[in-house]
C-alpha positions as a printed NumPy array, in Angstrom:
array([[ 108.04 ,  -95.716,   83.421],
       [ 108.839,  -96.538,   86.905],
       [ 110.751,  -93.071,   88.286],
       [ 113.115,  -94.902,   90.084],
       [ 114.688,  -96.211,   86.685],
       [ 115.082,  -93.018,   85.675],
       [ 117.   ,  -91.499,   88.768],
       [ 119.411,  -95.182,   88.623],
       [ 119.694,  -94.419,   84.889],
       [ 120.693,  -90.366,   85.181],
       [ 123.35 ,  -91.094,   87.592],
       [ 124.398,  -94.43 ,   85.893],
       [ 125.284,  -92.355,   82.497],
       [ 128.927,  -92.324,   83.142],
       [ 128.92 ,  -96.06 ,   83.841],
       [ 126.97 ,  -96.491,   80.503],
       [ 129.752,  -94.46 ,   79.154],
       [ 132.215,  -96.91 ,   80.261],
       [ 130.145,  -99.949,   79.195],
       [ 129.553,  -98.199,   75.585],
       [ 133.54 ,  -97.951,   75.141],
       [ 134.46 , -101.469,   75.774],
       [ 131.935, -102.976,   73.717],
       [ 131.702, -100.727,   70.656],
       [ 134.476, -102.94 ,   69.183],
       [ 132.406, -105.094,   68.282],
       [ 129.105, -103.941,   67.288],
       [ 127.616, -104.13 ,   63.967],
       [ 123.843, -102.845,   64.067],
       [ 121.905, -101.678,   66.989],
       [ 118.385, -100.581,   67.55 ],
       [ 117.831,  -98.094,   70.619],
       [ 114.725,  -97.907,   71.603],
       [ 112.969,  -96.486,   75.202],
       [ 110.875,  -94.158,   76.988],
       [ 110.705,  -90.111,   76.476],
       [ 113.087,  -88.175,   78.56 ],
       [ 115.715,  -90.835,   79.527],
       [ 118.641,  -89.778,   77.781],
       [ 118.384,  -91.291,   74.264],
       [ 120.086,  -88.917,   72.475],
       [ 123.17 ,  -88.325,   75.154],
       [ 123.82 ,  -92.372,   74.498],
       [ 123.694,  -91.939,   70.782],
       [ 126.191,  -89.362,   71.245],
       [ 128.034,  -90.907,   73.45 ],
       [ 128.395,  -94.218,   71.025],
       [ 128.836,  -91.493,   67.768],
       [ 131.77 ,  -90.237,   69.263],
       [ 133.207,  -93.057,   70.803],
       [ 133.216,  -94.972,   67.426],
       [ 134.459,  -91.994,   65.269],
       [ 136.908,  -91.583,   67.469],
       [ 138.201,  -95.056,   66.273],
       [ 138.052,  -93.912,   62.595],
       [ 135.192,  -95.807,   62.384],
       [ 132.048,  -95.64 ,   60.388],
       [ 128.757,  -94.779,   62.213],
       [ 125.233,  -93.993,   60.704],
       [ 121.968,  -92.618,   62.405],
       [ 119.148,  -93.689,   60.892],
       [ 115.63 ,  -92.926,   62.486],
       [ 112.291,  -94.056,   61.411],
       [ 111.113,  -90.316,   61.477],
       [ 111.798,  -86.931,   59.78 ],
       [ 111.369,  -85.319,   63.471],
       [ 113.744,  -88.288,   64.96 ],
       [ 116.31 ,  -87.731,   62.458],
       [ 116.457,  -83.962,   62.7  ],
       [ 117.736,  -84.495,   66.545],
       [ 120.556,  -86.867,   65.612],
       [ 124.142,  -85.51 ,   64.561],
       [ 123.969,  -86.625,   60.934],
       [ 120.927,  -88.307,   61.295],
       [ 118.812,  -89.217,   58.486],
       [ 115.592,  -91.541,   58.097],
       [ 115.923,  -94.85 ,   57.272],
       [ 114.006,  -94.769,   54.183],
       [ 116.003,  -91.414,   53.049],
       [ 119.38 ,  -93.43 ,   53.979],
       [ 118.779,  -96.753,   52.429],
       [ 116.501,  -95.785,   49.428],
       [ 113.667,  -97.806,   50.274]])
């Protein structure tokens, strides 16, 4: 990971925060996926709250047990869907 992503993305997390609010509206399923240590879980938490707070319906699913323990009501995929 090139370091100078990660220093635009750290100080771009409030502008992320603003992009997250104006398009949670209208999404349906998303897959997050990137790099260790750049904030993952601050944008799921960010996009958790920002579609509860619209008395909304939002489910973490994670493809591991260790994944799923760090999300705020986060389950595994197979555990949440029963496959």
């Amino acid at each position: 990971m090139d370091s100078s992503f990660y220093v635009y993305y750290c100080l771009n997390k409030k502008g992320i925060y603003v992009q997250i609010k104006q398009v949670t509206s209208s999404w349906n399923r998303k897959f997050l996926d990137a790099p260790g240590r750049t904030g993952k879980i601050f944008i799921i938490n960010l996009i958790l709250a920002a579609v509860r707070s619209q008395n909304d319906i939002a489910l973490c699913l994670a493809s591991s047990g260790i994944a799923a323990i760090l999300l705020p009501g986060g389950r595994t995929a197979h555990y949440a869907l029963k496959v």
